[in-house]
C-alpha positions as CSV (number, residue, x, y, z in Angstrom):
1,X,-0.3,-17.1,19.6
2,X,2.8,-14.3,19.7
3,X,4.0,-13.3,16.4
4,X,7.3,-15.6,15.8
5,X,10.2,-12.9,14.6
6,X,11.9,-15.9,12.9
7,X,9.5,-16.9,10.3
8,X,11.2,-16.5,7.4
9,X,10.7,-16.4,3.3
10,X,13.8,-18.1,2.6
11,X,14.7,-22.0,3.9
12,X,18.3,-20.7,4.8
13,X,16.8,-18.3,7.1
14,X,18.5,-14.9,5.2
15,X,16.9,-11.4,6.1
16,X,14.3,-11.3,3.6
17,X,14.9,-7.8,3.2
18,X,18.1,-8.2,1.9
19,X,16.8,-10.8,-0.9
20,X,17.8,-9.9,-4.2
21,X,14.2,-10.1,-5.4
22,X,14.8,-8.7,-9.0
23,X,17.0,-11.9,-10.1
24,X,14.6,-14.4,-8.3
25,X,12.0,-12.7,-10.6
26,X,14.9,-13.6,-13.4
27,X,14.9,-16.7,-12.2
28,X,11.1,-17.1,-12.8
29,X,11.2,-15.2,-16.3
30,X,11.5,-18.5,-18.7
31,X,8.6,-20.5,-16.8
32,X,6.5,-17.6,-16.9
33,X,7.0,-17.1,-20.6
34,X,6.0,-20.7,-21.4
35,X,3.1,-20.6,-18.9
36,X,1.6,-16.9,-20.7
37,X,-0.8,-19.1,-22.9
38,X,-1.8,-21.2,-20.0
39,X,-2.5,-18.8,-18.0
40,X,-4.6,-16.5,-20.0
41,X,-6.8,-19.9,-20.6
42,X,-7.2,-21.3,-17.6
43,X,-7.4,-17.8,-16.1
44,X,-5.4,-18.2,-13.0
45,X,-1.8,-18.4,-12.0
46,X,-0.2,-22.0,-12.2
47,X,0.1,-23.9,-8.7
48,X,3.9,-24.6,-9.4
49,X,4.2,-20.6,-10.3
50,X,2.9,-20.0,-6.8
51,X,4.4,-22.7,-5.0
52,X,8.0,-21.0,-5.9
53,X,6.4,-17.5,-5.0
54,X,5.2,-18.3,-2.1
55,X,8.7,-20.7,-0.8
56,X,10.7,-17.0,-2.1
57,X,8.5,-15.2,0.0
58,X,7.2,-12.9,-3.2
59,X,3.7,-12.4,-1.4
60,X,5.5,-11.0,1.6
61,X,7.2,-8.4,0.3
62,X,4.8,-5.6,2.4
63,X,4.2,-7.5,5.4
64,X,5.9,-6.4,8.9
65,X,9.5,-7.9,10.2
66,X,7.9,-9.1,12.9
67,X,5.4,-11.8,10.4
68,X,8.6,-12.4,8.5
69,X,8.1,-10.1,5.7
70,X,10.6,-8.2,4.0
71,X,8.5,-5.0,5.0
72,X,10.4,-2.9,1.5
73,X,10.0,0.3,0.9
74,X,7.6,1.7,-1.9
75,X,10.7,2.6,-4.0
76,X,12.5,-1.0,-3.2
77,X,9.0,-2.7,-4.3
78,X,7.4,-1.4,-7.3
79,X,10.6,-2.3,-9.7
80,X,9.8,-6.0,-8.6
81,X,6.2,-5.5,-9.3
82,X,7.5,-3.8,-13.0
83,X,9.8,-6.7,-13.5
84,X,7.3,-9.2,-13.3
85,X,4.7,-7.2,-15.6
86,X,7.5,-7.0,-18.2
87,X,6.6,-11.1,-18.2
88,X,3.1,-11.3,-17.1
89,X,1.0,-8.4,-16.0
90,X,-1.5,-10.7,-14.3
91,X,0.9,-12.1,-12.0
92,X,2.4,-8.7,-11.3
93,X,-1.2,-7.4,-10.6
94,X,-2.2,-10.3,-8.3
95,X,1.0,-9.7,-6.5
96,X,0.6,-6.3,-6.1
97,X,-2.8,-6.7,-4.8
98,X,-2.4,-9.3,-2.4
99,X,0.7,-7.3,-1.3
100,X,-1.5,-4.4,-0.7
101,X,-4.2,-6.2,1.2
102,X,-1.0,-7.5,3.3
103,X,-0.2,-3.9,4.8
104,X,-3.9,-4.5,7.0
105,X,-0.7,-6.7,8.9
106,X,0.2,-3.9,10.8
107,X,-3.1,-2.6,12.1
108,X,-4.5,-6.4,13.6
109,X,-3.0,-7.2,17.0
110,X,0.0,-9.7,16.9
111,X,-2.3,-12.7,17.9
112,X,-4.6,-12.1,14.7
113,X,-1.5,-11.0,12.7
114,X,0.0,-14.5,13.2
115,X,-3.4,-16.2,12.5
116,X,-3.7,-14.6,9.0
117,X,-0.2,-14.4,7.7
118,X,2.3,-16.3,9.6
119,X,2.4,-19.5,7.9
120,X,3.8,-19.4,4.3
121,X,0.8,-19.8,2.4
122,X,-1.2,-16.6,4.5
123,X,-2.4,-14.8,2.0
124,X,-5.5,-12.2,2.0
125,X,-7.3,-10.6,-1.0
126,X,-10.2,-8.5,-1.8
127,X,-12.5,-6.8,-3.7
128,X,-15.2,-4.1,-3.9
129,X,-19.0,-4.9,-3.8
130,X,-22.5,-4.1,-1.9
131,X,-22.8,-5.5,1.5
132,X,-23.2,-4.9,5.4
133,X,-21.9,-6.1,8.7
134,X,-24.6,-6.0,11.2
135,X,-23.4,-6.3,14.9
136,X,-23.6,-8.9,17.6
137,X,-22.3,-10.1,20.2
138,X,-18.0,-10.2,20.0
139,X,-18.3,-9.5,16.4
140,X,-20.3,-8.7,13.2
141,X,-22.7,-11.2,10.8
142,X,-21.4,-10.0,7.7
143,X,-23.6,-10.7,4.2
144,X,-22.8,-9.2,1.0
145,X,-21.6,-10.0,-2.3
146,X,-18.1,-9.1,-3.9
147,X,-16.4,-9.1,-7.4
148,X,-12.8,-7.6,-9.1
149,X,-11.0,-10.3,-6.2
150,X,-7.9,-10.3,-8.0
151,X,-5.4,-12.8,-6.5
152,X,-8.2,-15.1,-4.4
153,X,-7.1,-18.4,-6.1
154,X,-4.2,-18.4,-4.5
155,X,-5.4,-16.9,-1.0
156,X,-5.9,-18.7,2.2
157,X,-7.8,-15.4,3.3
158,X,-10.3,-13.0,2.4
159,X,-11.8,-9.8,3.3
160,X,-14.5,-7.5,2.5
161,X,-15.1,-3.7,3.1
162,X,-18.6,-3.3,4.3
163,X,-21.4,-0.5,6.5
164,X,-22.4,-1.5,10.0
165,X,-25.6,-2.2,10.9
166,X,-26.9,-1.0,14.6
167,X,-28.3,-4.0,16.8
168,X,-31.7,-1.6,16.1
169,X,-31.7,-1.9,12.3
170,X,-29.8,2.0,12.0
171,X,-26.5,2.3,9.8
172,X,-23.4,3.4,12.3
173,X,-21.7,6.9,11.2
174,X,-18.9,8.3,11.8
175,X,-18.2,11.5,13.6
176,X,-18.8,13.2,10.5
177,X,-22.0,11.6,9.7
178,X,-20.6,9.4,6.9
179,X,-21.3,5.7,6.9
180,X,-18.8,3.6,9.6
181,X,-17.1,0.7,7.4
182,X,-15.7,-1.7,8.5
183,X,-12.8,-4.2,6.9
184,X,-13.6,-8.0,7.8
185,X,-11.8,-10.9,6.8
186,X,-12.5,-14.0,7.5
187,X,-10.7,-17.8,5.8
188,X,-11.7,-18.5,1.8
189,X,-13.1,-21.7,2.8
190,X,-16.5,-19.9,4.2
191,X,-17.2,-18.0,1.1
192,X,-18.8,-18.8,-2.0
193,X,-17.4,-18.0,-5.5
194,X,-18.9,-17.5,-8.7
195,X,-16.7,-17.7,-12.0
196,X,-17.6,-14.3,-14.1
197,X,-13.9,-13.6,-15.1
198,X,-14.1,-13.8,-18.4
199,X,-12.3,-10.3,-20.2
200,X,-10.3,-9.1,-22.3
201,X,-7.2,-8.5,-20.3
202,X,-5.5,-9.3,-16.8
203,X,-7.2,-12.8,-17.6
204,X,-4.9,-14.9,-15.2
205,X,-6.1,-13.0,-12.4
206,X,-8.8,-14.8,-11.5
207,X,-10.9,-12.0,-10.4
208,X,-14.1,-13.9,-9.6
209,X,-16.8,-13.0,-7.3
210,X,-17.2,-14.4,-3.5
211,X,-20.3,-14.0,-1.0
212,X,-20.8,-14.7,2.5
213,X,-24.3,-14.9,4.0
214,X,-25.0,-14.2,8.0
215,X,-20.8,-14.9,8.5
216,X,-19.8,-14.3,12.2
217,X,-16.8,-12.4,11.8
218,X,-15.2,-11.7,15.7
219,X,-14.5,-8.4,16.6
220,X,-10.7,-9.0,16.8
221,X,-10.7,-9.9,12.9
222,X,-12.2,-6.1,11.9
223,X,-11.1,-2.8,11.9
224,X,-12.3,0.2,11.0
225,X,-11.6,0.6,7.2
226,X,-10.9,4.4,7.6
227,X,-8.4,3.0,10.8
228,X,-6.2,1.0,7.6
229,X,-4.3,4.7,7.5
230,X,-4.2,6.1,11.0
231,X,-1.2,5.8,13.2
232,X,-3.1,6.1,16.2
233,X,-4.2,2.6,15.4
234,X,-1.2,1.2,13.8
235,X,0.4,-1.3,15.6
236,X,3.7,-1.7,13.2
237,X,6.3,1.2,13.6
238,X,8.0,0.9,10.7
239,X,8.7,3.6,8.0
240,X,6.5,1.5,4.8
241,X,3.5,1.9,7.1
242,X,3.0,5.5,6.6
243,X,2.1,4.9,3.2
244,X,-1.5,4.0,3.0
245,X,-2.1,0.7,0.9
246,X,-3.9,2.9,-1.6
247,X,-0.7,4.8,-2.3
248,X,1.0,1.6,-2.9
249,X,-2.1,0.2,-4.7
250,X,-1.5,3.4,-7.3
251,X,2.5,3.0,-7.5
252,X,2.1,-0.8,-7.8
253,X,0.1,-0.9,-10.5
254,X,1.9,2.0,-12.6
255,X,4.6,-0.7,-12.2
256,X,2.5,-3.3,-14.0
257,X,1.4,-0.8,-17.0
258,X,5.4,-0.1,-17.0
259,X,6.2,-3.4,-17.1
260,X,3.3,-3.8,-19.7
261,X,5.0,-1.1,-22.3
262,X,8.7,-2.0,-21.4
263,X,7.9,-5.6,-22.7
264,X,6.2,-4.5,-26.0
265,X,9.0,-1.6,-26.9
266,X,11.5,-4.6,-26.8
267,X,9.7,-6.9,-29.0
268,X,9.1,-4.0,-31.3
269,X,12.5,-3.5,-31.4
270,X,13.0,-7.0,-32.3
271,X,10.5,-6.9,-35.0
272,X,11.9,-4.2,-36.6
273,X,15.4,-5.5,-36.9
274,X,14.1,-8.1,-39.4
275,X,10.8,-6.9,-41.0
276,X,10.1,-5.5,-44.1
277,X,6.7,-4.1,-44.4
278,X,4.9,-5.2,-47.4
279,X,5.8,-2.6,-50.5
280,X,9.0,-1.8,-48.6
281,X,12.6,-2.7,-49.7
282,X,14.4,-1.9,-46.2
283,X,13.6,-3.7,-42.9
284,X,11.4,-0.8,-40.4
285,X,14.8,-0.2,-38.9
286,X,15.7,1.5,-41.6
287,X,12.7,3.6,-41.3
288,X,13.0,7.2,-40.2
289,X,9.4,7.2,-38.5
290,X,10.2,4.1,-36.6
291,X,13.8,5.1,-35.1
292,X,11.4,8.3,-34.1
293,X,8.8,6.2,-32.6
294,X,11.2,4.0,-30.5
295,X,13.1,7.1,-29.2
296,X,9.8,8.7,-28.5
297,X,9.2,5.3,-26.6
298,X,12.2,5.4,-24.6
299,X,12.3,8.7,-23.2
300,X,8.3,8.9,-22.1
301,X,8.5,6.0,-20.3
302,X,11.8,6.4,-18.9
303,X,10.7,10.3,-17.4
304,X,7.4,8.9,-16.9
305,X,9.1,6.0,-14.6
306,X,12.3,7.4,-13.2
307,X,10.0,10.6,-11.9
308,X,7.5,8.0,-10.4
309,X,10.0,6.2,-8.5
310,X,12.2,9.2,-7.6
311,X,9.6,11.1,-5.9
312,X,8.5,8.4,-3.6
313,X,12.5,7.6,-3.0
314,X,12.4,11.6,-2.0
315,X,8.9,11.1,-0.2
316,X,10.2,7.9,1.7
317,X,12.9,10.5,3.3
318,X,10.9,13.1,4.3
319,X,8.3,10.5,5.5
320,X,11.7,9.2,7.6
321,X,12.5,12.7,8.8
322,X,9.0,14.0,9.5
323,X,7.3,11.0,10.9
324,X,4.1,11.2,8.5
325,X,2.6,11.3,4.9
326,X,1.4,14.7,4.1
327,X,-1.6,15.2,1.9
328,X,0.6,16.8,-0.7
329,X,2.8,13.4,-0.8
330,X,-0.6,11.1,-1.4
331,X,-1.6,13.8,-4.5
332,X,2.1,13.4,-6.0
333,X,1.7,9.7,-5.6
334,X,-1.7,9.4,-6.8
335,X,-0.3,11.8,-9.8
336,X,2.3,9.9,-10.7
337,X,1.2,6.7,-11.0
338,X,-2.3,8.0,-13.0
339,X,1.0,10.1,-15.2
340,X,2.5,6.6,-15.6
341,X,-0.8,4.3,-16.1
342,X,-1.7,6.6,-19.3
343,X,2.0,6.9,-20.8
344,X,2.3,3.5,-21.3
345,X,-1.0,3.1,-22.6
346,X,0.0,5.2,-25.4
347,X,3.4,3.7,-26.0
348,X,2.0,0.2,-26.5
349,X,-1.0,2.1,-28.9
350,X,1.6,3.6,-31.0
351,X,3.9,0.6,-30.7
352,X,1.1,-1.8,-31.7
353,X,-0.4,0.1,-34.2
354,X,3.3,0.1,-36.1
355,X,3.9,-3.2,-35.6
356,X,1.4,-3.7,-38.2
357,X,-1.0,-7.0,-38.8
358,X,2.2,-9.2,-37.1
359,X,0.6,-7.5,-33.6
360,X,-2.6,-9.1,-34.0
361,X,-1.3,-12.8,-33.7
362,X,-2.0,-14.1,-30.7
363,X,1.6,-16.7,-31.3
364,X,3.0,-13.0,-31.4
365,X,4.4,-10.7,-28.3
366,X,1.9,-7.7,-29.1
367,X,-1.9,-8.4,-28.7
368,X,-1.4,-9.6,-24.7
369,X,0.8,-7.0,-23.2
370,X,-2.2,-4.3,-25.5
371,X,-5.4,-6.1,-23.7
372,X,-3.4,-6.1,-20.1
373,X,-2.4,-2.4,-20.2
374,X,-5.9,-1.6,-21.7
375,X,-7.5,-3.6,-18.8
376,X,-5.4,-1.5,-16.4
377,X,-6.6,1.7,-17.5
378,X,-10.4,0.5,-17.2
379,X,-9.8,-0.1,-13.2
380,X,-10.3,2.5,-10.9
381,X,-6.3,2.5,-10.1
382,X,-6.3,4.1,-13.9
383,X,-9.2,5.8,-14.3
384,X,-8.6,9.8,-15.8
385,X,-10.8,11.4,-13.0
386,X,-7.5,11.1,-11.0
387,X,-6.4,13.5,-12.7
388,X,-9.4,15.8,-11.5
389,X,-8.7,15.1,-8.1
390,X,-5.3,16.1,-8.3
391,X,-5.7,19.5,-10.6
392,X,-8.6,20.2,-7.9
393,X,-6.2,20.3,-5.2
394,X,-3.3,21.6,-6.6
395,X,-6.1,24.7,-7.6
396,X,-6.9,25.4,-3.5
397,X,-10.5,23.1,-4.1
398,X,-11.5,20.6,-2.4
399,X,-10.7,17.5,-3.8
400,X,-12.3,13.9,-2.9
401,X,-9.4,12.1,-1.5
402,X,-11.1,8.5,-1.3
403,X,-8.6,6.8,-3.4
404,X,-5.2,8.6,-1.6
């Protein structure tokens, strides 16, 4: 089947790239609120929640022109990504994952394209874990066990990342002798899931674990996982698929830690308007340290922000100009968003450490936005060693570029 150009998001048929994505996320913002405590039990997204997503064409936002996406760029999409983390960082997480696993879009011919995301509800997801694809004829059995599937509640599709195993028993390598992986996905309804989400934060992402045992996977439904970011394989020309998914993994998810602190710096200023810490005679308002603390607030995680999305408004151009990412771009990317990630984890620290015993109330607007920012920084899109990798290069080292 041909990849239908009119498939589109919205039931009026507009350009779904000229959606004003920001105020249907507005338009959410008052369900999501009274949903937060649902969500966080029953540690998934709520149907009607992704009903509306799906009929706004939210889980498209990455995917090609040609599938009906909106195909933004990375500076168009990660304010809608912090937007919806302001509200709920597991739904801004999930959407950001699934968008990312979307991107694989523009690498599968048209035929499998269409298979896997042309109907409304074709969504893919993820997640890392031990496993192999052993080859046979017009495909692969795949076997292997996978966790940290953020989003997979709500897919139709998943997909795994797994080493090939010769006909003869022998792992295939690469060119340079590393391990050849290959990226298989395959419909939800053949795996099996086991339910070990239970954490501290991002709890309404539903990251479970999924196996597949002896799966025939055909050919046409696998790529080469290294082939995700090369244009000689890319089938989509246009300018968002020079950015590797991981790059838009790393700016996505600063987005939700942004959204994370930009939620909590409000409702501290809120609190502060009206409370009077115990021993006190003036509301924290009044409070020197506090009008510091708030300023301090502001201005790291506006320079922290604004420099994030700048430079990949800058490194769109030159991408537009020049035709490619350069390894220099992916470092400032990876950079930035690791910069952003750790900012506001200590803005929401300080912030919730003012706020005093009020922040530990679960019926109050602290103790969530804390464990989801926390939970961010414990997944390898925050981890510190970014940082390594990045000082490495920038010193003439080499650097392991896995995660660019």
């Amino acid at each position: 089947m041909a990849a239908n150009p009119q498939i589109s998001p919205d039931p009026n048929g507009k350009d779904p790239a000229a959606i004003d994505y920001l105020a249907l996320v507005r338009d959410l913002t008052p369900e999501l609120a009274a949903a937060a405590q649902r969500i966080d039990e029953e540690r998934e997204l709520p149907q009607t929640v992704i009903d509306k997503m799906i009929a706004q064409g939210f889980f498209r936002l990455l995917l090609p022109r040609s599938l009906g996406g909106a195909e933004l760029l990375p500076a168009q999409y990660v304010p809608i990504i912090e937007a919806f983390a302001r509200v709920n960082a597991s739904l801004a997480w999930c959407l950001n994952q699934n968008s990312g696993c979307s991107m694989t879009a523009a690498y599968l011919s048209a035929e499998v394209a269409e298979d896997i995301f042309g109907r409304p509800r074709g969504i893919l997801a993820w997640g890392p874990g031990p496993g192999e694809a052993r080859t046979v004829a017009g495909g692969y059995n795949v076997t292997a066990t996978w966790a940290f599937a953020s989003g997979s509640h709500h897919a139709s599709w998943l997909g795994c990342h797994v080493p090939v195993i010769e006909a003869n028993g022998q792992p295939r390598r690469e060119s340079d002798g590393s391990p050849a992986v290959r990226t298989c996905l395959f419909p939800k309804a053949k795996t099996k899931f086991t339910d070990i989400w239970h954490t501290m934060g991002l709890r309404g992402t539903g990251s479970d674990q999924y196996a597949v045992k002896d799966l025939f996977v055909p050919e046409a439904y696998t790529l080469r996982s290294i082939a995700r970011n090369s244009p000689e394989t890319r089938r989509e020309p246009g300018l968002l698929y020079n950015f590797s998914s991981l790059s838009m993994y790393a700016a996505g998810f600063a987005g939700v830690a942004m959204g994370c602190a930009r939620s909590t710096l409000a409702s501290f200023i809120e609190l502060a308007r009206d409370k009077i810490p115990r021993g006190a005679r003036k509301t924290m308002r009044d409070n020197n340290v506090t009008q510091s603390q708030v300023a301090q607030s502001e201005v790291r995680l506006s320079s922290a922000y604004g420099h994030l999305l700048r430079s990949l408004e800058e490194i769109t151009e030159a991408v537009r100009v020049r035709g490619h990412l350069t390894m220099d771009e992916r470092m400032a990317i990876r950079l930035n968003a690791t910069y952003c990630i750790h900012t506001a984890l200590d803005v929401i620290d300080m912030l919730y450490q003012a706020a005093g015993a009020t922040a530990i109330f679960n019926e109050n607007p602290f103790e969530r936005p804390w464990r989801d920012v926390h939970s961010v920084s414990q997944q390898i899109q925050g981890r510190q060693a970014h940082y390594e990798t990045v000082g490495a290069y920038l010193m003439g080292l080499e650097a392991d570029t896995t995660w660019l």
